[in-house]
C-alpha positions in Angstrom: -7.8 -5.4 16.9 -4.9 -6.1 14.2 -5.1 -5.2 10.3 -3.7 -7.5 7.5 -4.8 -6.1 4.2 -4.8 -9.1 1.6 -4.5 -8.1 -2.0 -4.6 -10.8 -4.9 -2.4 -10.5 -8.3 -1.0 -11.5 -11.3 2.4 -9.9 -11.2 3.7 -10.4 -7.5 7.6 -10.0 -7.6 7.0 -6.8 -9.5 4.4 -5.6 -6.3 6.9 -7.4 -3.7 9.6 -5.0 -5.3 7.6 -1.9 -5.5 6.0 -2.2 -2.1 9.2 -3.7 -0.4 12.0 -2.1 -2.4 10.3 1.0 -3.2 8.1 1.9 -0.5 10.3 0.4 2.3 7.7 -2.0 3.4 9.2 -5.0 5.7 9.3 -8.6 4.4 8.1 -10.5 7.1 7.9 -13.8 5.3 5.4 -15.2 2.6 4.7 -19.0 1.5 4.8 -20.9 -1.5 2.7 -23.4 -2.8 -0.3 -23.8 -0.4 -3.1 -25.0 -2.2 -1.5 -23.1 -5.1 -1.0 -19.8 -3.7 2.1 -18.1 -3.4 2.1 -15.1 -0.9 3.9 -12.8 0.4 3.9 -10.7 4.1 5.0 -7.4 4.2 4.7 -4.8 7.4 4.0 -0.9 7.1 6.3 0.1 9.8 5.3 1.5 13.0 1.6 1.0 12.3 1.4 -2.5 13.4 -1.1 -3.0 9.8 0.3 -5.5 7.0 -0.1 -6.1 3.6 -0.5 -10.0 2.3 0.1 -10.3 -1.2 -0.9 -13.3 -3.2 -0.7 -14.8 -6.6 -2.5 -18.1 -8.2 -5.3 -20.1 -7.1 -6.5 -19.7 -10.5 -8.0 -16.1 -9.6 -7.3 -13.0 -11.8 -6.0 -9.4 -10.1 -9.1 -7.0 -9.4 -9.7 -4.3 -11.3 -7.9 -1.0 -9.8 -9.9 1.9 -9.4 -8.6 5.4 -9.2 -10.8 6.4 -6.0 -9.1 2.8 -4.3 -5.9 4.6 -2.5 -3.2 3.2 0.0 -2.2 6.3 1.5 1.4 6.1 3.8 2.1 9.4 5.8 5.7 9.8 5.9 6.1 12.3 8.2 8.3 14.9 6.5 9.3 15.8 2.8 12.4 14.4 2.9 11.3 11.1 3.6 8.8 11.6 0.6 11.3 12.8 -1.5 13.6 9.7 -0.6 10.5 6.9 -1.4 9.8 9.1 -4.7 13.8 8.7 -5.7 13.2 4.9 -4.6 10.2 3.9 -7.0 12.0 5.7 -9.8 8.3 6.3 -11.7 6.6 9.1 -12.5 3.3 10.2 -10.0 -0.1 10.1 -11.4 -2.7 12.8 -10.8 -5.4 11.7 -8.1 -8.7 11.4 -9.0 -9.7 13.7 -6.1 -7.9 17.0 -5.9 -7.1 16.5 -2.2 -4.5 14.1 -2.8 -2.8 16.7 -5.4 -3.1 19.6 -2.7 -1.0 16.9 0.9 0.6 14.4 -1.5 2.2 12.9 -4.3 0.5 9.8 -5.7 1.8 6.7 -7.6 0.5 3.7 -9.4 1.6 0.2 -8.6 2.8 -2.0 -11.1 -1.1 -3.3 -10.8 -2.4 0.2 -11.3 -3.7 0.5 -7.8 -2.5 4.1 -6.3 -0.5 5.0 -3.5 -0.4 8.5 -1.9 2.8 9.2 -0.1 1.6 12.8 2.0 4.5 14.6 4.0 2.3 14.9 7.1 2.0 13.1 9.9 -2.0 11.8 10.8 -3.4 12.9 13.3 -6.8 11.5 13.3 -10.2 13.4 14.4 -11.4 11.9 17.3 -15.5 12.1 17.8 -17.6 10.2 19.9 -18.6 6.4 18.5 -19.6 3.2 18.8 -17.0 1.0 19.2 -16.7 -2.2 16.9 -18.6 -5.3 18.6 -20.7 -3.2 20.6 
């Protein structure tokens, strides 16, 4: 299984800069024009996830919502430090105390939040169902 999270808006060379220039996400490629979408690709490194970015079509941007959270874990401070320097905008409080306790959190030029957390994730594993099963 491979994740591509696809994301509509209204302002993407601001969002291509913020997520590329300032979060350090990989251009991949994009397209222009197909059936009036412009898009762009962009890979969260070492994850093997992406994030598709598109604009037109006649759609309008959703709605952010403060609970509605990208969250990157960097690893270490200074890496967190060095993506904070990058965006150059002030963090936001999270809407959930957690976030404020492992993380610093920032608003997107759309409004939607990103939590850059110092950690590394290790996930809990418990017994499941697996998808498809």
């Amino acid at each position: 299984m491979q994740l591509r999270v696809a994301r509509h808006t209204e302002r993407l060379d601001e969002l291509v800069r913020f997520y590329r220039d300032g979060l350090g996400l990989i251009e991949l490629g994009g397209f222009s024009d197909h059936d009036g979408y412009d898009g762009v690709f962009l890979e969260v490194s070492g994850t093997g996830a992406y994030l598709e970015l598109t604009a037109g079509g006649g759609h309008g941007a959703p709605v952010p919502h403060p609970e509605s959270l990208l969250v990157l874990y960097l690893g270490d401070e200074e890496a967190v430090r060095a993506v904070s320097a990058r965006l150059g905008a002030e963090p936001v409080v999270p809407a959930n105390p957690y976030w404020g306790e492992h993380g610093i959190t920032f608003e997107d030029p759309d409004g939607f939040r990103v939590v850059l957390v110092p950690e590394r994730w290790e996930p809990v594993h418990t017994p499941h169902r697996p998808l498809g099963a």
